[in-house]
N, C-alpha and C positions, 0 to 999 in steps of 0.2 A: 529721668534725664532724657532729654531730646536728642537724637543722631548729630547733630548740630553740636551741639553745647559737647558731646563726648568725644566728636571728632577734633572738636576746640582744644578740649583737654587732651587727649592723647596726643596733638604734634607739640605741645606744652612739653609734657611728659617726653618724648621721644630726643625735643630740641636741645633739653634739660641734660638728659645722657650725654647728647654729642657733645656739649659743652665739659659739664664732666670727662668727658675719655681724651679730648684736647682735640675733638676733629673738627672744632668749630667755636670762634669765640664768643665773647657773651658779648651782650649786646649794650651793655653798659658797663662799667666798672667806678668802683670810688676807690680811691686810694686815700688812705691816713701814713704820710710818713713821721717820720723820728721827734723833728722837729714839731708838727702838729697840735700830737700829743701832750709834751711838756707844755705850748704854747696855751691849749686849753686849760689844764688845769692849773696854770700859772693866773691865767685871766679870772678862771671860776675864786682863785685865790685859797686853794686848797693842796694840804700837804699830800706827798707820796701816798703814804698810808690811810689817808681820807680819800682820795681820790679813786684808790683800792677796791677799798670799800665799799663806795658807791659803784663803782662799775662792775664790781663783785669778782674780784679776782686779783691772786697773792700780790705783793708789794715787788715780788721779786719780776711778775708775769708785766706789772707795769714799767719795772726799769728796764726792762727786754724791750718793749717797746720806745719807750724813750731813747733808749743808746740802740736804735736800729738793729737787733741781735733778732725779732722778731715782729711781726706784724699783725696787731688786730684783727681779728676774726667774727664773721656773723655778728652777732647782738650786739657784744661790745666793739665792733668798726660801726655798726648802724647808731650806739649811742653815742659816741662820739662824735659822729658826724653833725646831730640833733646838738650836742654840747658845744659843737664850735657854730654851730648855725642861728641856736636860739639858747646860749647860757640859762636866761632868766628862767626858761623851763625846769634845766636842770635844777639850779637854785631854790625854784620853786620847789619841786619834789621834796629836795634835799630838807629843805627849813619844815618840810610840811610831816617830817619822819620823826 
């Protein structure tokens, strides 16, 4: 690795922290609220429990979401996101399992 490329990485790493500790915000954010959620998987046309499923997490962790008690997280806010942006993707996977 080149002085370059690891000094690249290290204020990466360093900026990442500050974000982390709260002394500095990120520089994007996406939000999925309450409404969202149910919206998607109403559109994909798939039950609670299906929908679960496929996002790989309890039925109870999707009603939390859905009644705003909690907020999607990493993998499952970035699958959803792809789910409300490109369904046919999802669907595709889904038909493809």
């Amino acid at each position: 690795m080149n002085n370059e490329t690891f000094t690249e990485l290290l204020s990466s790493i360093q900026e990442g922290a500050e974000i982390l500790q709260g002394r500095k915000p990120p520089s994007r954010a996406f939000e999925i609220n309450a409404g969202d959620v149910k919206a998607i998987r109403e559109r994909l046309g798939l039950s609670q429990r299906q929908f679960a499923a496929l996002m790989g997490v309890s039925v109870d962790t999707l009603q939390n979401w859905e009644q705003n008690r909690r907020k999607p997280r990493g993998a499952a806010r970035t699958l959803l996101l792809i789910a409300a942006r490109h369904p046919e993707v999802i669907l595709d996977v889904l038909h493809s399992s």
